[in-house]
N, CA, C and O atoms as a DFTB+ gen file, in Angstrom:
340 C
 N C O
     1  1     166.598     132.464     178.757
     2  2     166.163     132.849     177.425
     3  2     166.240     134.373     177.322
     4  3     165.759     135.106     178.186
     5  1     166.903     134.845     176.161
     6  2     166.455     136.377     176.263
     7  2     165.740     136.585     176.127
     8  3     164.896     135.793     175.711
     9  1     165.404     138.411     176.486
    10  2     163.950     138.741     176.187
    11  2     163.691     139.310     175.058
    12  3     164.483     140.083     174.520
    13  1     162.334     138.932     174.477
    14  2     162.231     139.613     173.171
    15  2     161.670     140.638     172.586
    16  3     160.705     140.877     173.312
    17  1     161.668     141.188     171.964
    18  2     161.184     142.613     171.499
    19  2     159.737     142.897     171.666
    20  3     159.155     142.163     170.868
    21  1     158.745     143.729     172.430
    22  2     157.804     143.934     172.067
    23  2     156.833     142.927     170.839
    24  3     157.466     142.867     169.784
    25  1     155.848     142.369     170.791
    26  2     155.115     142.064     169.171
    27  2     156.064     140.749     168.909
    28  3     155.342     140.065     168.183
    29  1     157.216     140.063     169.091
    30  2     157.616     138.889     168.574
    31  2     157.301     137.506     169.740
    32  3     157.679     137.304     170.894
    33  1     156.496     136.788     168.856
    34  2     156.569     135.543     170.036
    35  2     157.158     134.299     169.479
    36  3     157.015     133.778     168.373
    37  1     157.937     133.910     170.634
    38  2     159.232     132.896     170.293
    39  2     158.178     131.498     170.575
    40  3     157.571     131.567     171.643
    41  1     157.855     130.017     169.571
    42  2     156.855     129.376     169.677
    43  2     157.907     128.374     169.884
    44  3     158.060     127.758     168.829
    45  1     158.434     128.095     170.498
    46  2     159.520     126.553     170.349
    47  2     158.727     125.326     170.336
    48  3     157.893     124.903     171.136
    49  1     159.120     124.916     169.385
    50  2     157.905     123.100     168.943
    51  2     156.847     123.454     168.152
    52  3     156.096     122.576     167.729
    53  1     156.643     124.813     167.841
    54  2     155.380     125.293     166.850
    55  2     155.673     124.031     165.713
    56  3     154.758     123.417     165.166
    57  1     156.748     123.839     165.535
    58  2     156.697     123.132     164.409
    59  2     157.678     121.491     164.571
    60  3     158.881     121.491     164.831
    61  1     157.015     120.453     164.397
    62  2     157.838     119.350     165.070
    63  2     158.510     118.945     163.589
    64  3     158.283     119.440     162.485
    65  1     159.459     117.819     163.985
    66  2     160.145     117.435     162.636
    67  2     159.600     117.456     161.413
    68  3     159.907     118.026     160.366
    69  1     158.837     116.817     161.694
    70  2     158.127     116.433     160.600
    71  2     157.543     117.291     159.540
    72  3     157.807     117.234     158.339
    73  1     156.565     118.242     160.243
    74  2     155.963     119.289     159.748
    75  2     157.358     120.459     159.333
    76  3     157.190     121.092     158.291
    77  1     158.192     120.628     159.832
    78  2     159.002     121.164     159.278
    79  2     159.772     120.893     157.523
    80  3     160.034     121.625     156.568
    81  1     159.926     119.207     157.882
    82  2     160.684     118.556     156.714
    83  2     159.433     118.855     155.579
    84  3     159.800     119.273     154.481
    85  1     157.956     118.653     155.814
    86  2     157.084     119.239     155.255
    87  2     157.420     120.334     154.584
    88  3     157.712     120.432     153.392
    89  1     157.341     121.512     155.768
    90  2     157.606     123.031     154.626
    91  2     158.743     123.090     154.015
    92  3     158.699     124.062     153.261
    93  1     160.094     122.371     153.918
    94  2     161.377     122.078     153.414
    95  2     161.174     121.844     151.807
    96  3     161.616     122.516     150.875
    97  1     160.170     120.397     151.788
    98  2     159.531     119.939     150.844
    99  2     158.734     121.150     149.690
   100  3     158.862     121.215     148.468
   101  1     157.888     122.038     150.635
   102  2     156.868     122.767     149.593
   103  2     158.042     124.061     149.145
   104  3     157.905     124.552     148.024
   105  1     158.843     124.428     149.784
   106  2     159.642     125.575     149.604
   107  2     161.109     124.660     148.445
   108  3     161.984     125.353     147.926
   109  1     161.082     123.567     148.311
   110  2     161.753     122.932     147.512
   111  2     161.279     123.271     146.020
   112  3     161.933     123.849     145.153
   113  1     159.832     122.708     145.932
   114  2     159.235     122.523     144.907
   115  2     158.655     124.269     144.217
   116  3     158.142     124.384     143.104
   117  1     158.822     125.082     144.877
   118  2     158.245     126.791     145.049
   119  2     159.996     126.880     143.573
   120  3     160.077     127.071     142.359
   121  1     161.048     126.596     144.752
   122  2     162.329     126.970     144.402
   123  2     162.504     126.360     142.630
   124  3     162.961     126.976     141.667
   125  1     162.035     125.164     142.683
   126  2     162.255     124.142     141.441
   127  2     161.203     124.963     140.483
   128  3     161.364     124.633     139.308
   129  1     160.229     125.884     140.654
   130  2     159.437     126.022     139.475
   131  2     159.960     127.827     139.460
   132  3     159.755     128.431     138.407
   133  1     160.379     128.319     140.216
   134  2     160.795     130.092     140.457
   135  2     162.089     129.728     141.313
   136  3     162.143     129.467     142.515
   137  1     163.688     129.809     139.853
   138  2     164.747     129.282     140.601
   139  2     164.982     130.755     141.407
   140  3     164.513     131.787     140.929
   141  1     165.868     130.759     142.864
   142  2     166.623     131.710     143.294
   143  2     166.909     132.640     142.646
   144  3     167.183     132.044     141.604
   145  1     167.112     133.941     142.368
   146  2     167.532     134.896     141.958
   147  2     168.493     136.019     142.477
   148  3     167.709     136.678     143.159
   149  1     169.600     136.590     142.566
   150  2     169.858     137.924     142.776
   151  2     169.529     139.120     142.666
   152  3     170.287     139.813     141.988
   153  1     168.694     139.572     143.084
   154  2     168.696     141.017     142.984
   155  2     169.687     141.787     142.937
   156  3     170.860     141.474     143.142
   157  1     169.263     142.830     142.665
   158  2     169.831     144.029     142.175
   159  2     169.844     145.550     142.630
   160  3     168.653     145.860     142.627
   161  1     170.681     146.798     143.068
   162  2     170.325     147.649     143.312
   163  2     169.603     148.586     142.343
   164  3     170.140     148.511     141.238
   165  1     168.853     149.212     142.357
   166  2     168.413     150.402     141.759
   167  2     169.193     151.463     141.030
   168  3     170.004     151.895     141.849
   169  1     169.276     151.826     140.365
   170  2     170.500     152.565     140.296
   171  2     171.756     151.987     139.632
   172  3     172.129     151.695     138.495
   173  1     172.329     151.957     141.149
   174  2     174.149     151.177     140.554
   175  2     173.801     149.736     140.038
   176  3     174.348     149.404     138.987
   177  1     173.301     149.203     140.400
   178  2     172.696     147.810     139.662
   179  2     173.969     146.904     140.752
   180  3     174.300     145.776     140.388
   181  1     174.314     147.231     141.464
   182  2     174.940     146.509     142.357
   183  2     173.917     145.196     143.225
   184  3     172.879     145.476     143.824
   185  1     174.592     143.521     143.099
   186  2     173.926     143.020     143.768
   187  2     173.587     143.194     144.910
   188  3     174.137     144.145     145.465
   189  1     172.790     142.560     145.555
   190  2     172.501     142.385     147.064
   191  2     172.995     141.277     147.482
   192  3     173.908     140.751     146.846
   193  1     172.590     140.816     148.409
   194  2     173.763     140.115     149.426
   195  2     172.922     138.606     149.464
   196  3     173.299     137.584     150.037
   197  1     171.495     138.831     148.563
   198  2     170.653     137.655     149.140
   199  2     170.015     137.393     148.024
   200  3     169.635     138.329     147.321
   201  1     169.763     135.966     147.630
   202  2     169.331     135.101     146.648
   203  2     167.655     135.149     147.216
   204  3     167.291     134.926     148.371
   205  1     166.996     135.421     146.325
   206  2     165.477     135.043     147.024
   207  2     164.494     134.013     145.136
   208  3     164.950     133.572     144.082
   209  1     163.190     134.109     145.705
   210  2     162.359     133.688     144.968
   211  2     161.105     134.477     146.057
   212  3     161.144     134.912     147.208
   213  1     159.704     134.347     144.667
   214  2     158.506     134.429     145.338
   215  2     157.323     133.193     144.864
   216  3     157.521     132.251     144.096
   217  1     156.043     133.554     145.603
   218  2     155.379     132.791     145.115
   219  2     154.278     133.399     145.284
   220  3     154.414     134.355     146.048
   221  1     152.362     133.138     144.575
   222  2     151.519     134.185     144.382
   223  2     151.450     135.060     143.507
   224  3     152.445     135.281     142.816
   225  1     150.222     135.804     143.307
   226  2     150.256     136.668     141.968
   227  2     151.560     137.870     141.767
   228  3     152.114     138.234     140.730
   229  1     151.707     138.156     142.713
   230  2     152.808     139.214     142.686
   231  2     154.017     138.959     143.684
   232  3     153.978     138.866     144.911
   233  1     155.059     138.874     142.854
   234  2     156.403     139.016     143.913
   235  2     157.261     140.334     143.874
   236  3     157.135     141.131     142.944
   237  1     158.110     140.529     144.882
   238  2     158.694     141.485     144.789
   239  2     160.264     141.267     144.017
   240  3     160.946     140.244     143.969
   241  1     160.470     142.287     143.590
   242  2     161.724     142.540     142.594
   243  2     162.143     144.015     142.515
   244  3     161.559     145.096     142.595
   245  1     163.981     143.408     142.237
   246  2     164.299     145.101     142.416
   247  2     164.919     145.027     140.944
   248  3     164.665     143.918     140.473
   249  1     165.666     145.847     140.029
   250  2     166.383     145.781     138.822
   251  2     167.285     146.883     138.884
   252  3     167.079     147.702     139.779
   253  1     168.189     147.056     138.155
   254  2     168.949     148.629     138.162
   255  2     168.000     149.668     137.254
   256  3     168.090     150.876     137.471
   257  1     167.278     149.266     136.443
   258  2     166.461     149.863     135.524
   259  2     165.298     150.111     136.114
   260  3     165.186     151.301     135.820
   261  1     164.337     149.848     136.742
   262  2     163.126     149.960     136.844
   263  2     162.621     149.878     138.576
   264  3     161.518     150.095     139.076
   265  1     164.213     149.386     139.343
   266  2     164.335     149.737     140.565
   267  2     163.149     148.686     141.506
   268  3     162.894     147.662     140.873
   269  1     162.384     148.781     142.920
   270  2     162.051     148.289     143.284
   271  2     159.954     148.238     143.263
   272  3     159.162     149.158     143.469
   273  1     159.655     146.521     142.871
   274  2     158.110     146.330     142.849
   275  2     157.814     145.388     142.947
   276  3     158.448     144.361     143.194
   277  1     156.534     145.619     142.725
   278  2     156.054     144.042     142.595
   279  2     155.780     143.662     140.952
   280  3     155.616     144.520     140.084
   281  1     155.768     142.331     140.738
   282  2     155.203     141.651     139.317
   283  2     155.334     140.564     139.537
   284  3     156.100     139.975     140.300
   285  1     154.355     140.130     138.670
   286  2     153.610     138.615     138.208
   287  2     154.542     138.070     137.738
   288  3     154.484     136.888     138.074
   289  1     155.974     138.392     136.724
   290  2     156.354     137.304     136.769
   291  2     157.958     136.793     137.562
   292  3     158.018     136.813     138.791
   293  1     158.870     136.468     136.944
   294  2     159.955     135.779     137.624
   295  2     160.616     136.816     136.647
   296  3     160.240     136.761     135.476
   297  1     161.699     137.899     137.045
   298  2     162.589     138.304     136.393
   299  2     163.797     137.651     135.206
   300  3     164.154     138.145     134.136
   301  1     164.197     136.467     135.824
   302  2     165.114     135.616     135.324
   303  2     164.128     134.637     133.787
   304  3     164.402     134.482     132.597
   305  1     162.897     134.166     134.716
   306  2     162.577     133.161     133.484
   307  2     161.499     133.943     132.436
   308  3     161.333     133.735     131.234
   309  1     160.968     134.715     133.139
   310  2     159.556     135.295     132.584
   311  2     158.625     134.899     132.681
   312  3     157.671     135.151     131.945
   313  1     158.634     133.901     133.956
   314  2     157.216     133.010     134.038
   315  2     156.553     133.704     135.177
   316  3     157.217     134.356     135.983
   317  1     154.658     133.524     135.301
   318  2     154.584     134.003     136.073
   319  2     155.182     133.058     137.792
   320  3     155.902     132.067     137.912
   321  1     154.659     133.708     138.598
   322  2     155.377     132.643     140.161
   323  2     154.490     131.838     139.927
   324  3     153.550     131.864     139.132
   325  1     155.021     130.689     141.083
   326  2     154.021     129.554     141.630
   327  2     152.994     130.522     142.370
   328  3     152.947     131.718     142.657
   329  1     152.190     129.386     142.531
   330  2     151.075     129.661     143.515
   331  2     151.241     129.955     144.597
   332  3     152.409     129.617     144.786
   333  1     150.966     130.269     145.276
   334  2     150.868     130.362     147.247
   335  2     150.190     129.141     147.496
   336  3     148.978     129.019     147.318
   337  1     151.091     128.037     147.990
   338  2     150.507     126.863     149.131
   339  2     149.874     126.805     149.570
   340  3     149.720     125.831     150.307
């Protein structure tokens, strides 16, 4: 096994099938109410490389206009996020 960095611990089986297909499930239903999004650079308004979503009172978001924060709601829909699980 390699070794790992200082502060990271590698848990193998922390999570068995099941409980996994579990968080699959809640990160399904997160996705279905706050779809994926692209971000954006600051500035050039150039995308990024990665589709995300949040969930909780505040998520993070970047825009070419207003650049990188947090807010309550979903850039794309205007809703606020789901809850935190």
């Amino acid at each position: 096994m390699p070794e790992l960095l200082s502060g990271i611990r590698h848990l193998p089986g922390y999570l068995d099938r099941a409980r996994q297909e579990a968080l699959v499930e809640v990160i399904r239903t997160i996705v279905a109410e706050a779809p994926l999004y692209a971000p954006v650079m600051p500035g050039t308004g150039k995308p990024m490389s990665v589709r995300m979503t949040n969930c909780g009172p505040l998520g993070w978001v970047t825009d070419k206009e207003r650049g990188y924060r947090y807010q309550p709601t979903h850039p794309a829909t205007g809703r606020r996020w789901p809850d935190m699980p």
